[in-house]
C-alpha positions in Angstrom: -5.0 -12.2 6.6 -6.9 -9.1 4.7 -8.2 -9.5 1.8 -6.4 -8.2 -1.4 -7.6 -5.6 -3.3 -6.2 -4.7 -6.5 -8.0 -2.9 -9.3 -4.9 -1.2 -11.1 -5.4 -0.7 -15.4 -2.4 -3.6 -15.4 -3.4 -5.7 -12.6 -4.9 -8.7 -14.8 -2.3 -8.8 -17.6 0.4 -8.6 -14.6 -0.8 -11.5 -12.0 -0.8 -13.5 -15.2 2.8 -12.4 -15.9 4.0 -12.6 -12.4 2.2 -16.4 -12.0 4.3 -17.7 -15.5 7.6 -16.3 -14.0 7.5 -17.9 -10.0 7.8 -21.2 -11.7 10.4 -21.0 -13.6 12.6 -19.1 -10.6 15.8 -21.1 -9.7 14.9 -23.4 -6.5 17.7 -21.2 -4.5 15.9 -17.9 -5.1 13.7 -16.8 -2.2 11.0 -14.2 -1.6 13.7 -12.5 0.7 16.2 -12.4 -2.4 13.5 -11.0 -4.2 12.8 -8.0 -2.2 16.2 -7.2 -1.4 16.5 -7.1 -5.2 13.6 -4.5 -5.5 15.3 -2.3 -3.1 18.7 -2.3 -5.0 16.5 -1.5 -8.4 15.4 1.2 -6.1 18.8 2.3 -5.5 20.1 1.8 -9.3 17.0 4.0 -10.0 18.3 7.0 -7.8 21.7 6.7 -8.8 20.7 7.0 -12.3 18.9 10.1 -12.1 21.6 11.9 -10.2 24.1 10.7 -12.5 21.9 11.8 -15.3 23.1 15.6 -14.6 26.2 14.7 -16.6 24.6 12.8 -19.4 20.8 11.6 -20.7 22.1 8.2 -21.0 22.0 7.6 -17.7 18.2 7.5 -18.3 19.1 3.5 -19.6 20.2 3.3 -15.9 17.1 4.5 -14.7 14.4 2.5 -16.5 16.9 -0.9 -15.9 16.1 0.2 -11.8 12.4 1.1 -12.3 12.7 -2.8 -13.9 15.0 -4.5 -11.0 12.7 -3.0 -8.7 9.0 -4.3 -10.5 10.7 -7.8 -10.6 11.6 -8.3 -7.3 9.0 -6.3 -5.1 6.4 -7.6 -7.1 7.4 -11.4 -7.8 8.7 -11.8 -4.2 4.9 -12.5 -2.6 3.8 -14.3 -5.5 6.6 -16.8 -5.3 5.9 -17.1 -1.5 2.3 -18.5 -2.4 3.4 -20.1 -5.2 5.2 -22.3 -2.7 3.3 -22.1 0.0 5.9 -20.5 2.1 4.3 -17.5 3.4 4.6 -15.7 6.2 1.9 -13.3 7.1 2.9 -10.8 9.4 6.8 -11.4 9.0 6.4 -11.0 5.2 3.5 -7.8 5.5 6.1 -5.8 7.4 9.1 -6.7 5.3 7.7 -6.0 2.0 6.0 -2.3 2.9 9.2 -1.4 5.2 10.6 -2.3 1.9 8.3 -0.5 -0.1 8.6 2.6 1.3 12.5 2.7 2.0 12.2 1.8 -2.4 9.5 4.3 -3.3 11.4 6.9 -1.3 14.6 6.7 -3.2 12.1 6.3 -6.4 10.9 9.8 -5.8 14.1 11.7 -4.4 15.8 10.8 -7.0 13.4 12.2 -9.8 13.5 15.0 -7.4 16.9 15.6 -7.8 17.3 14.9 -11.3 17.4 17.5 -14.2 13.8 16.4 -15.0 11.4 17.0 -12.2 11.7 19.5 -8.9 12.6 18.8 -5.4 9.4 20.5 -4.2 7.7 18.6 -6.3 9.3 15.2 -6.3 8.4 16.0 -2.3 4.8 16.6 -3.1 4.5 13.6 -5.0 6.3 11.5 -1.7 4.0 13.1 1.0 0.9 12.1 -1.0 2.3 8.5 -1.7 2.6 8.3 2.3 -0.6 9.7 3.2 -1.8 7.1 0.5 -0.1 4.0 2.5 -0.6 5.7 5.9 -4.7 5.3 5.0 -4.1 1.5 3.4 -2.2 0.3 6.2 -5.1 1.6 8.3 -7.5 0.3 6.1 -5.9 -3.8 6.8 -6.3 -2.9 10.4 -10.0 -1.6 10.5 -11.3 -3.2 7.8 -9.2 -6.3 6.8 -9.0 -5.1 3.3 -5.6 -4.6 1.6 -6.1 -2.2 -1.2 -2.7 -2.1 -3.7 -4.3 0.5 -6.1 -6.2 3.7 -6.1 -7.8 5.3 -9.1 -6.4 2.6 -11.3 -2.9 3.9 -10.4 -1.3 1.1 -8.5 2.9 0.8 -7.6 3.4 -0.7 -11.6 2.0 1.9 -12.9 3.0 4.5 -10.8 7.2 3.0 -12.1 5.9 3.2 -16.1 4.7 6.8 -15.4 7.8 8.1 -13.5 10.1 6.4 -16.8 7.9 8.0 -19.3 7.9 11.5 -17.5 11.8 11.2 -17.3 12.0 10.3 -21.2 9.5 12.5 -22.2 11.1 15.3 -20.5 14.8 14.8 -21.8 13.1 15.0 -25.1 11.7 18.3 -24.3 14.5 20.0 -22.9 14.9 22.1 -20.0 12.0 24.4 -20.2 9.7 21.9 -18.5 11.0 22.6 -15.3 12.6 26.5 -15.9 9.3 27.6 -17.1 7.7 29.8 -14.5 4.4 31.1 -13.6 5.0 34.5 -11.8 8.1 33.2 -9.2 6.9 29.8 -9.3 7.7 26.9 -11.3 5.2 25.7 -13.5 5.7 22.1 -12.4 5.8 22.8 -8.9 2.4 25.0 -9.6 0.8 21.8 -11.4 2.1 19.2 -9.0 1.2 21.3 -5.6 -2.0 21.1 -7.2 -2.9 17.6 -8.3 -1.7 16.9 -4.8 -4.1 18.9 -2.8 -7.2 17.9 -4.7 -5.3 14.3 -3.8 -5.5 15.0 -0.4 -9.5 16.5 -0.7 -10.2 13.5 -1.8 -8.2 11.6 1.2 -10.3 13.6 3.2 -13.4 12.7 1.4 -12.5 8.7 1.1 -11.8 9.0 5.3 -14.8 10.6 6.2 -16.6 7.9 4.4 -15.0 5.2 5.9 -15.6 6.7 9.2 -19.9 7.3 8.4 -20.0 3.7 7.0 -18.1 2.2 10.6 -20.4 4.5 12.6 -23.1 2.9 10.9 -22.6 -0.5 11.1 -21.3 0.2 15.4 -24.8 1.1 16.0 -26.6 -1.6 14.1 -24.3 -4.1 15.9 -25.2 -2.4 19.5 -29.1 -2.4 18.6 -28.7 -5.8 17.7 -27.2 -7.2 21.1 -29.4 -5.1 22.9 -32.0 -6.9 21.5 -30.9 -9.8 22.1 -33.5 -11.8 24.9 -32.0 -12.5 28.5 -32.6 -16.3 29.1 -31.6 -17.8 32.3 -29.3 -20.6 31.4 -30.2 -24.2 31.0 -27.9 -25.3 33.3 -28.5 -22.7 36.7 -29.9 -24.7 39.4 -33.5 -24.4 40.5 -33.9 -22.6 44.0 -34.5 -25.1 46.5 -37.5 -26.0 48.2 -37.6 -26.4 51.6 -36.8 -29.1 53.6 -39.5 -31.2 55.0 -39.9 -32.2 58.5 -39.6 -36.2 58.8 -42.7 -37.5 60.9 -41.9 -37.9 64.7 -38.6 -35.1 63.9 -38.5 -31.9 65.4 -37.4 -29.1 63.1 -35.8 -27.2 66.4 
């Protein structure tokens, strides 16, 4: 199994919530339940922001899905090792197939909402997949799982995308109709946060790749170092026979 890495602002304060609530689950509720109920907070989340073109209270709807889906794709692997029930690669694939089906409908649906832009709701998606694209790699090359870049991890990333949404209802519709030359300012601001994002992708890869180049070669000089001994166990070459007094050889 890799190694967890998680160094998100909310991290401590949130392992210790998450380890006081597997307890106290009902013995019928299973890790499974629990994810399927983060994808359907995903899915309340999306509905809410569509529905919140016909009124601002459908925001309530929102932050309740942003919730559903915390609880259950973030209690789901705690209560599997709280029981000693897990399942490495069965639950690793279900829980980031799940993760990015949620985060998907997460983003789209701010996308589509009266408070952000498609364009840059689908900014903010390709950057998030790039992002687990490179972790995913990461648990195969390196055995390290990392759940959190920049202190930004998936909690914080659901806090930020319910304060945005409340912050802009408050301010009205200029936060999105404002232009710079034929260009949302949003869309301007987003585009780029997201390519000095991806610079640093770029940056975080290439170092990655120097640091594995690195240790390749010191592993190569090392067995090449490595003396040849003839093993303890192959045979000594025979000596020749000796000829038996009186016995002919021919």
């Amino acid at each position: 199994m890799a190694n967890r890495l998680n160094t998100s602002l909310l991290a401590i304060g949130e392992r210790r919530v998450l380890q006081a609530l597997a307890p106290r689950l009902p013995a019928w509720t299973t890790p499974d339940h629990l994810t399927a109920a983060g994808l359907v907070g995903a899915a309340v989340t999306a509905a809410g922001f569509a529905l919140s073109h016909w009124s601002a209270g459908f925001l309530a709807v929102v932050v309740a899905g942003l919730f559903l889906n915390w609880f259950g794709d973030s209690l789901d692997g705690t209560l599997a090792r709280y029981r000693g029930i897990e399942r490495p690669r069965y639950g690793f694939l279900l829980d980031h197939s799940s993760d990015l089906i949620a985060q998907s409908l997460i983003v789209v649906g701010l996308g589509v909402s009266p408070y952000f832009t498609l364009p840059s709701a689908l900014f903010v998606l390709s950057l998030y997949l790039l992002m687990s694209s490179y972790t995913y790699l990461r648990v195969a090359t390196a055995g390290v799982h990392r759940l959190s870049y920049g202190g930004m991890g998936a909690t914080e990333f659901r806090i930020l995308v319910a304060a945005w949404s409340l912050f802009a209802c408050w301010l009205g519709p200029q936060v999105v109709e404002a232009r710079l030359w034929r260009f949302a300012i949003l869309d301007v601001t987003i585009g780029t946060m997201s390519a000095i994002a991806f610079a640093l992708f770029v940056l975080m890869v290439r170092q990655d790749l120097s640091r594995m180049d690195r240790d390749d070669d010191q592993e190569s000089a090392t067995i090449h170092r490595l003396p040849t001994r003839r093993h303890a166990a192959e045979p000594a070459a025979a000596e020749p026979a000796r000829e038996l007094p009186g016995v002919s050889a021919g």
